[in-house]
GUMITI-646397 format. One record per residue: residue in three letters; z, y, x of N, C-alpha, C in turn. Coordinates in nm, 2 decimals, padded with zeros to 4 digits. Atoms other than C-alpha are relative to their C-alpha. Layout:
BEGIN
rest	n.Z	n.Y	n.X	ca.Z	ca.Y	ca.X	c.Z	c.Y	c.X
ALA	Z	Y	X	Z	Y	X	Z	Y	X .
...
! end
This chain:
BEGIN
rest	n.Z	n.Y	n.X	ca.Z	ca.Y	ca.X	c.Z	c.Y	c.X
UNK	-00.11	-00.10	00.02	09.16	00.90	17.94	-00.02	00.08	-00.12 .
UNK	00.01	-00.08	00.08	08.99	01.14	17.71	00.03	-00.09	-00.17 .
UNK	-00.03	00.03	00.08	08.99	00.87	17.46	00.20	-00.04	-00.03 .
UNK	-00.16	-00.01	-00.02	09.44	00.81	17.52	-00.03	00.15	-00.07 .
UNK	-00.07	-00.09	00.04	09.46	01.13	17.49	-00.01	00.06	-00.18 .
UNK	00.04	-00.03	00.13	09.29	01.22	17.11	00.07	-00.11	-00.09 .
UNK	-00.04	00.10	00.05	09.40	00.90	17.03	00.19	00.03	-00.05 .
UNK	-00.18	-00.04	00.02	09.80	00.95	17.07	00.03	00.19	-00.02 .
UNK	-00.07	-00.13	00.06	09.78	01.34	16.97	00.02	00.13	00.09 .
UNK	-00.04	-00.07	-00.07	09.81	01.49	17.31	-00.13	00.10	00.00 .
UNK	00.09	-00.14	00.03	09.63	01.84	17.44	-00.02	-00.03	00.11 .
UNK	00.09	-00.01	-00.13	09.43	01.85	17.81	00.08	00.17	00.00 .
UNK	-00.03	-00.11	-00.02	09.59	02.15	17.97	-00.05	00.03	00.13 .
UNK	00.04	-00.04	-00.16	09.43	02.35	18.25	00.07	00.14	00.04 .
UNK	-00.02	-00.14	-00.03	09.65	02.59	18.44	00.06	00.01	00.16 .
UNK	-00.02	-00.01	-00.11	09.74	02.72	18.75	00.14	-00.10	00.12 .
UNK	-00.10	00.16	-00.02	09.93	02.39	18.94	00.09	00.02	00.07 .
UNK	-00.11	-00.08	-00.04	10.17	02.64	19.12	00.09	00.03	-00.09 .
UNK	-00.10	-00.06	00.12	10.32	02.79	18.80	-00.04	-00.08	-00.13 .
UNK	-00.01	00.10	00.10	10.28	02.47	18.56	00.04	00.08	-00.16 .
UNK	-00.02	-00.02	00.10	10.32	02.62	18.21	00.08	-00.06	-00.09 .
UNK	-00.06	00.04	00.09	10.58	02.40	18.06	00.15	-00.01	00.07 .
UNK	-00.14	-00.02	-00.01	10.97	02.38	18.04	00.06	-00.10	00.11 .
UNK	-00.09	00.10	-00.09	11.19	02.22	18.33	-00.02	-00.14	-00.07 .
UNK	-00.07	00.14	00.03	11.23	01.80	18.28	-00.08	00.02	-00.16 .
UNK	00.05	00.00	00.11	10.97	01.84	17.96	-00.13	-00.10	-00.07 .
UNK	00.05	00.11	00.01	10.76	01.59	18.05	00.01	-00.14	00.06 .
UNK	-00.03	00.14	-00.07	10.73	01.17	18.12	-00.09	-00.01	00.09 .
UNK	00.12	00.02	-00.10	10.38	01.19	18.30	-00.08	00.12	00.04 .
UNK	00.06	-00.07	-00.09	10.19	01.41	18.50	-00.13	-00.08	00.07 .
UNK	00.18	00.08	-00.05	09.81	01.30	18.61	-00.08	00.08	00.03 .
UNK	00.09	-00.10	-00.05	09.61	01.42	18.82	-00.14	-00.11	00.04 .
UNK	00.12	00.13	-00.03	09.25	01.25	18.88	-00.11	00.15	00.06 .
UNK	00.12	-00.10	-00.06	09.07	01.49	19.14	00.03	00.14	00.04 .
UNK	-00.07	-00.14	-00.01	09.27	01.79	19.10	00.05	00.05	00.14 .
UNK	-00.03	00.00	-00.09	09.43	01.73	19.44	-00.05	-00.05	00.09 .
UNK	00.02	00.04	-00.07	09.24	01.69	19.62	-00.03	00.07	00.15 .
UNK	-00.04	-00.07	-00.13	09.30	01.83	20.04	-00.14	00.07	00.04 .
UNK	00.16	-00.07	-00.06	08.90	01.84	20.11	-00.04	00.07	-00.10 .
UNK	00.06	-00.06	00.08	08.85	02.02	19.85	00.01	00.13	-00.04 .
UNK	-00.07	-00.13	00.10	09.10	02.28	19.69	00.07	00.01	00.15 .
UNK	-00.14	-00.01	-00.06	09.35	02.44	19.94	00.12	00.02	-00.13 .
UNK	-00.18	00.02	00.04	09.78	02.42	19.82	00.07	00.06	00.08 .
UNK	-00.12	-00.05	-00.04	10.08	02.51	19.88	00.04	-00.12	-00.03 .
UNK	-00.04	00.12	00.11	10.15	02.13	19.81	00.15	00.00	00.08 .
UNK	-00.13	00.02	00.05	10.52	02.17	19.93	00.06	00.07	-00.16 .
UNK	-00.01	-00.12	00.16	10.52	02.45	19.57	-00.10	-00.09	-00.10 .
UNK	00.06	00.09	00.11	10.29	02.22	19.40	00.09	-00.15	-00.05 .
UNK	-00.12	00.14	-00.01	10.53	01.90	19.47	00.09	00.03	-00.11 .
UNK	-00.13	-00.04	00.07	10.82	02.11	19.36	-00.06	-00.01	-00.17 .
UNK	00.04	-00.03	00.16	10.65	02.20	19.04	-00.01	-00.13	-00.10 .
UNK	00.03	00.07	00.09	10.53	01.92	18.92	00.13	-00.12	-00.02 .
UNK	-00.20	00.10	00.03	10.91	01.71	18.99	00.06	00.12	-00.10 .
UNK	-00.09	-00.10	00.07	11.07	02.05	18.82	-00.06	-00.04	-00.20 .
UNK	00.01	00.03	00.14	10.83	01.95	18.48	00.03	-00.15	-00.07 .
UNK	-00.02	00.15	00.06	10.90	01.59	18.49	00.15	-00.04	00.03 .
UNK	-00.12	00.06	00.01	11.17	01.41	18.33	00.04	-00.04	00.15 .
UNK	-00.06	00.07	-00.05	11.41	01.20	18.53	-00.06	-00.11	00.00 .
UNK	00.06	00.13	-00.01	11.22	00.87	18.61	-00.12	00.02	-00.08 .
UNK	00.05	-00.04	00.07	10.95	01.06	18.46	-00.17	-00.09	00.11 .
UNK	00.15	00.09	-00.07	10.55	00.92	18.63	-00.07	00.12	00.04 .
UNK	00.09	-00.05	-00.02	10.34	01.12	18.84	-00.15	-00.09	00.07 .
UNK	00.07	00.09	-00.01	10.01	00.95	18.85	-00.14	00.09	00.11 .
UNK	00.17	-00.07	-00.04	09.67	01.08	19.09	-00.05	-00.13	00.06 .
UNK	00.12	00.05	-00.07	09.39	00.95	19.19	-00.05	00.11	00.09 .
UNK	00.08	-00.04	-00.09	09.19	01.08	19.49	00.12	00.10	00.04 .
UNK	-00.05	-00.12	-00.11	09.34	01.30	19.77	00.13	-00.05	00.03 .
UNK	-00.15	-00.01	-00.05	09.63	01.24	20.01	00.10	00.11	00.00 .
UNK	-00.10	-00.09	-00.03	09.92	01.41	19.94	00.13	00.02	00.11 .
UNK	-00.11	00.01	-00.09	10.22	01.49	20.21	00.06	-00.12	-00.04 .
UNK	-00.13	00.08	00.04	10.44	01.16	20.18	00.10	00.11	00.00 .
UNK	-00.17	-00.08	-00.03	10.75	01.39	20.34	00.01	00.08	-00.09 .
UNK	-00.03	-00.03	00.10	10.68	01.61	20.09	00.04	-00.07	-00.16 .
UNK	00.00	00.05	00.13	10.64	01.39	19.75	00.12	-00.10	00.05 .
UNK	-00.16	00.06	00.01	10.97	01.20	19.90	00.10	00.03	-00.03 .
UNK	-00.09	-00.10	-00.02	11.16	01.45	19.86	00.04	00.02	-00.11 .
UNK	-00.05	00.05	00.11	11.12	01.40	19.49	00.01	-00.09	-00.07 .
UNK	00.02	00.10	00.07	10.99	01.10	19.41	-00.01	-00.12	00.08 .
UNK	00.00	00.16	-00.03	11.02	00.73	19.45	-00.12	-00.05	00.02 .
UNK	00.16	00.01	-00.02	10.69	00.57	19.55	-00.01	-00.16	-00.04 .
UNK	00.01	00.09	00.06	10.59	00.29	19.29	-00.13	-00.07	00.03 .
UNK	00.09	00.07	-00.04	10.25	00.20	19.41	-00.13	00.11	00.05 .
UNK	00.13	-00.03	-00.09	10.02	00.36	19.70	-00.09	-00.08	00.06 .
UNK	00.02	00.06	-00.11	09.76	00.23	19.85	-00.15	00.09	-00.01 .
UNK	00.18	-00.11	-00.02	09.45	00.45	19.97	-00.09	-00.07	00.01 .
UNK	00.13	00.08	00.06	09.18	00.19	19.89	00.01	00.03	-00.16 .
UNK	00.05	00.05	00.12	09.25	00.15	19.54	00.14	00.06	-00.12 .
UNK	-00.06	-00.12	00.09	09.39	00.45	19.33	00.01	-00.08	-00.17 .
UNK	-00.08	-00.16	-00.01	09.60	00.56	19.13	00.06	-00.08	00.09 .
UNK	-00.12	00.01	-00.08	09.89	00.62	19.32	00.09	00.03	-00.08 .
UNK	-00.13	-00.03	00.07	10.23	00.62	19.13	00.10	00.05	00.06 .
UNK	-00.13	-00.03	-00.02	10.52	00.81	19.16	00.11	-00.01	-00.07 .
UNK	-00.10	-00.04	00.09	10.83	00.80	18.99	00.13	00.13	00.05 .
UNK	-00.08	-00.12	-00.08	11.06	01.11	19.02	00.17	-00.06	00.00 .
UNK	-00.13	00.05	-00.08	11.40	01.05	19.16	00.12	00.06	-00.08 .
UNK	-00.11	-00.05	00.05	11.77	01.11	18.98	00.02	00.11	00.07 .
UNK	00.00	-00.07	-00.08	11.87	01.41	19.10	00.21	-00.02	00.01 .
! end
């Protein structure tokens, strides 16, 4: 990953996953690898869900590895392109609104 990212130009941002730092519909992907994970961190993951569909485009990709998140909640905005809890990631795509 670290090499993607230096490679095409982008920045690693760390900030609080409740109040996401960037503009409505501003991004295509969202990745989380560990960040979410239930045994670990507590959420608000109905407020974390919201957030991270409110920064991603329209058919935009939310990608994690590790940690079950609510289905009921992450249906609520996104389409579900490929789970399976053996063998991460998990894809989402976010839904027209």
């Amino acid at each position: 990953m670290k090499q993607i990212v230096y490679k095409e130009g982008a920045h690693q941002v760390r900030a609080d996953a409740h109040k996401i730092p960037f503009s409505d519909e501003s991004m295509s992907v969202v990745y989380s690898r560990g960040g979410l994970d239930q045994r670990v961190y507590t959420f608000d993951y109905a407020k974390l869900i919201s957030e991270i569909a409110r920064v991603l485009k329209t058919k935009g990709v939310f990608i994690h590895f590790i940690g079950d998140l609510p289905a009921h909640e992450l249906e609520k905005y996104f389409t579900c392109l490929k789970k399976d809890e053996f063998n991460f990631p998990n894809i989402w795509e976010k839904k027209k609104k």
